[in-house]
N, C-alpha and C positions, 0 to 999 in steps of 0.2 A: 327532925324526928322521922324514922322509917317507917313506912306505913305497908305491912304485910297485906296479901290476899290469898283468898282462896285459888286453887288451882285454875285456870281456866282450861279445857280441855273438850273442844267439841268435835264432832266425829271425823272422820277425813275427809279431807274433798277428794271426789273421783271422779273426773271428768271419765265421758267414753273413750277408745281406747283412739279415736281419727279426732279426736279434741285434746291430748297431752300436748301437742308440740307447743313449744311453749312462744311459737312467733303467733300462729293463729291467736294463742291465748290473750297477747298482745297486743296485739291490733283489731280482732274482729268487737269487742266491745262496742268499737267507738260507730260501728254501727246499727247495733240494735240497741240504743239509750233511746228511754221516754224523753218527748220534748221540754224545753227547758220552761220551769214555772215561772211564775209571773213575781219576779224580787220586789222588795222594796231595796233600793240606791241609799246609801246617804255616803256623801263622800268628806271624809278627813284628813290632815295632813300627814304625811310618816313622821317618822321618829326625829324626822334632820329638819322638820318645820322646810322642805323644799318644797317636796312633788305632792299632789294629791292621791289621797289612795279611796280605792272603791270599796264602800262593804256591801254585799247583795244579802239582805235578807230576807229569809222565807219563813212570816211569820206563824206558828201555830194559832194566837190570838191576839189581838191589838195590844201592842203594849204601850202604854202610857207612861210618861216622865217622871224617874223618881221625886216624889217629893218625902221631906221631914226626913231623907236619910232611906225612906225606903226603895228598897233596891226588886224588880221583879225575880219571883224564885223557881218557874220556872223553867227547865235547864236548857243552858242554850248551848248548842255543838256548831263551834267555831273550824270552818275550813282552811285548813292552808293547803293550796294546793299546788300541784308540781311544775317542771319546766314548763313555760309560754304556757298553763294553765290559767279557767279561769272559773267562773262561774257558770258557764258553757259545754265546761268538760263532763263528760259523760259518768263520769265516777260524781260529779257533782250533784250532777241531775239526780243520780238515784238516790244519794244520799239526802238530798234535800226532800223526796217524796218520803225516803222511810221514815225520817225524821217527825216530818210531818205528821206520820202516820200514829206516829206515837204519843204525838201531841206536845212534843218538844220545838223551842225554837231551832231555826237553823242561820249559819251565815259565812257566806263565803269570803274571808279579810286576804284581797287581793294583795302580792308583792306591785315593789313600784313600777310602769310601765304596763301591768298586766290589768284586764277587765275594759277595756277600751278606751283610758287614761295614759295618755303620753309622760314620762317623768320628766320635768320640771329641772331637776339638778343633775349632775354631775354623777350621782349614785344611780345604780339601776338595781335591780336584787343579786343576792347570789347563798348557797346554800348554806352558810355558816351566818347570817345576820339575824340571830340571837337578840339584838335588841329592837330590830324591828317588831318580832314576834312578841315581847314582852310588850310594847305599845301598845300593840294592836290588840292584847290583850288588857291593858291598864283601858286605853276606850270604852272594852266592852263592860268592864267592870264597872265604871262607872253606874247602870243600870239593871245590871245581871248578876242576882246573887250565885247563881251557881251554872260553872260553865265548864264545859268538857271538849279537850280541843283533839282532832285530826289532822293528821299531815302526811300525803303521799306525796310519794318520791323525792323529787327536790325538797317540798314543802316540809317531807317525814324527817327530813335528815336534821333538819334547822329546828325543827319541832323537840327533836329528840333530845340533840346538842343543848338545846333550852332548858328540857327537864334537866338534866346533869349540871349545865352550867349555873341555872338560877336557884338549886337545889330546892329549901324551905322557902325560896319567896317568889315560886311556880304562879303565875294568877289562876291558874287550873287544875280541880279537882283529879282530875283524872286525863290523860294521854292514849289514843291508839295512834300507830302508826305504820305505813305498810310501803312496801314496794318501797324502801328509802337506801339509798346509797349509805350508810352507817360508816365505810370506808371507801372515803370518795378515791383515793389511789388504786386501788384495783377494782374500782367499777370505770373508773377514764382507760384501765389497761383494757378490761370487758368490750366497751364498746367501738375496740381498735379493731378485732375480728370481724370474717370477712361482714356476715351477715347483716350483725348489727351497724358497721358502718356505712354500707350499701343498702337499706332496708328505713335506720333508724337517722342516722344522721342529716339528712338532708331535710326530714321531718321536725326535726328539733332548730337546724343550725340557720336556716333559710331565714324564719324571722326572728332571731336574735340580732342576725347581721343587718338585718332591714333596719328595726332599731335601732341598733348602735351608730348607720350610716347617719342616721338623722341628729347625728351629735355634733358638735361644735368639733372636726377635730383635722389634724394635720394632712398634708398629702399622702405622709409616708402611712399612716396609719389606717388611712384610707385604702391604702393599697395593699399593707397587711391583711387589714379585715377583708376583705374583698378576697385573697388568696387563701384565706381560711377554709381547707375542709375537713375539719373535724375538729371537737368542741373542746377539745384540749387545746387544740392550735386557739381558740378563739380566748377559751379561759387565761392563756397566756399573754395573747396582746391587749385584749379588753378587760375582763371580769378582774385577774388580778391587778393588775395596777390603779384599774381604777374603784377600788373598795380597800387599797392601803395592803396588798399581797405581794410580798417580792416577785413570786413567779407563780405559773401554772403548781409547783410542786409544795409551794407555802399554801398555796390555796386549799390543796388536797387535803394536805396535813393536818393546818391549822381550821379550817370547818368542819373535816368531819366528826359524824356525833361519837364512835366508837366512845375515844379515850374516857367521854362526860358520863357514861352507859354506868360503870361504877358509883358515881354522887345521885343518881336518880333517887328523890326522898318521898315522890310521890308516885302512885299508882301508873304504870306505864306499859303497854300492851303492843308489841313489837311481831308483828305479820307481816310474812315474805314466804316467795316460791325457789323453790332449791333449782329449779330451771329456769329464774327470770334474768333475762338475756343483758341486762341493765346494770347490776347493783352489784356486781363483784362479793367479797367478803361479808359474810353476815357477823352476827352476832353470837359467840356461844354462851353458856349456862356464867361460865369462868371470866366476860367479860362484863356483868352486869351486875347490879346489887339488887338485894332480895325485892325490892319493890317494881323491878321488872319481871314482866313474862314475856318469855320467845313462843311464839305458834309460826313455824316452820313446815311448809306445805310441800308433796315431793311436786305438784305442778301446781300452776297457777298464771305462769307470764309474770308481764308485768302491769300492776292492776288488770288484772284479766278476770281468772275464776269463771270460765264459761263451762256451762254444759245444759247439751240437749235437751228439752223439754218437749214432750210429744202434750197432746193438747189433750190431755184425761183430766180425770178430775182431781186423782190421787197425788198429783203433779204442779198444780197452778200454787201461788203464793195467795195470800188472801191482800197482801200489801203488793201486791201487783200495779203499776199503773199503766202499762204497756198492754198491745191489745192485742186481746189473746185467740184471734184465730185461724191462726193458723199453726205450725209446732214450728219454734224457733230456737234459739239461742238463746241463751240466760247466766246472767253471774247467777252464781251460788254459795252455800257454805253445806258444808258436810253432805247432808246428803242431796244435794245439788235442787232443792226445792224453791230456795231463798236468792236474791241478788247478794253480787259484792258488798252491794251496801249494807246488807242484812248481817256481812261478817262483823264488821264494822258495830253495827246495830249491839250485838250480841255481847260486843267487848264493852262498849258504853254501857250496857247494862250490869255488866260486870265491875265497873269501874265503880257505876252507882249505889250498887247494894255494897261494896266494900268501902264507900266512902263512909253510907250514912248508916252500916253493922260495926264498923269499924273492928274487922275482924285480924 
């Protein structure tokens, strides 16, 4: 069944005119994030009964063990988060503070290998594993009646491909998702330019290879991986073959979320920067069914959304957890008041009122 919403539609983001470029966008985030809170851990197994996977959550209030059936109600905003991501990442941090702030649980449901847990088998993650995410959502479910899931970048793509693939038997209410490769073939063509290869690659591919060395595996492919520079070469000898992909171009094909973007049967809220240097092809109106919305930004990076904040009064977020004295750098939404997280924030609230108006 299709579940309509109201428009989402909030004002533009405008960074200043020495904060468009959309590498600064990119990158400078990851140094003005508030420190990371204090998770509770509980660690369970993935999908394949192999490796051990990390949940970090950040509780709003003590939750206690269902009994007689009853399930805690309320909401909990489930992270999946992107390449070598974890509950560390700066997109995390903030969202786990806004979240908080709101009085909602929060929880970051690491891929395998990611969160300071080594994988176990044979599988490592990779952006189409649709049934890990469904897991890792059956988990949560067990004790959370209502849950509303997030996924950047890597984690958006596999988030998204979920909603489409699983259609009516999504474990979650509602979906944002941002900065996600949607077509992983011309976001791997994307990040063959100069910039991004010189710039991004070395950032992403360094320790994926470190990981992978630490696998059970042949001379020759050791010396493959090892001659890898650039993550298509890597999705080629590793990530495909070893998650049952003929090649780097099965891989593309067959995960990304595009083609699923049409079956979406639940509420799903799809945010991206028309300059982020990352994610190739997006999504238009023509590829998605009514229960998505596109919010398509002219800047942004990737996970970025920065802009200037001089230190007045007219200017500070009241969910602020960073400190504020001096005039710094700041995610935003529309009128650059709010953190990234807050865009985020704003769509779960959207998600929420159109669950429970069911409009």
């Amino acid at each position: 069944m299709s579940t309509s919403t109201k428009p989402f539609s909030p004002a533009p983001f405008k960074p200043p005119f020495w904060l468009t470029n959309p590498h600064l966008q990119s990158i400078l985030p990851k140094f003005f994030c508030a420190k990371a809170p204090t998770y509770r851990r509980v660690v369970e197994k993935d999908s394949l009964d192999e490796s051990d996977i990390a949940y970090d959550f950040y509780d709003a209030h003590p939750v206690e063990a269902s009994k007689d059936g009853e399930l805690e109600q309320t909401p909990l905003i489930v992270l999946f988060h992107g390449m070598e991501g974890s509950s560390d990442s700066h997109y995390a941090r903030a969202l786990a503070y806004q979240m908080h702030t709101q009085g909602w649980h929060f929880v970051v449901a690491h891929f395998r290998s990611c969160g300071g847990i080594p994988a176990s088998g044979t599988v490592f993650y990779n952006a189409g594993d649709t049934d890990e995410v469904h897991h890792a959502l059956q988990n949560l479910h067990e004790q959370y009646a209502n849950i509303y899931a997030v996924g950047v970048s890597l984690g958006g793509n596999a988030l998204a491909k979920y909603m489409g693939e699983y259609e009516d038997k999504v474990l979650c209410k509602g979906a944002v998702v941002i900065s996600a490769p949607v077509d992983m073939s011309s976001a791997a063509i994307t990040m063959h330019s100069f910039l991004s290869h010189r710039i991004y690659t070395p950032y992403l591919l360094n320790p994926i290879i470190k990981k992978a060395l630490a696998n059970d595996l042949t001379q020759d492919e050791i010396n493959s991986i090892k001659a890898a520079n650039r993550i298509s070469d890597f999705d080629d000898i590793f990530t495909a073959p070893r998650h049952g992909y003929r090649s780097k171009n099965d891989y593309y094909h067959t995960a990304s979320a595009m083609p699923y973007l049409r079956n979406v049967t639940h509420p799903l809220l799809l945010i991206s920067a028309k300059d982020d240097p990352f994610i190739g092809f997006t999504a238009t109106p023509n590829d998605v069914s009514e229960s998505v919305t596109i919010l398509d930004t002219a800047h942004g990076g990737h996970i970025g959304y920065l802009r200037y904040r001089s230190d007045n009064g007219q200017s500070k977020s009241k969910s602020s957890v960073t400190d504020d004295k001096s005039p710094r750098l700041q995610n935003s939404i529309s009128t650059g008041y709010l953190k990234l997280s807050a865009l985020i924030l704003i769509g779960l609230v959207w998600l929420l009122l159109a669950n429970l108006l069911k409009v």
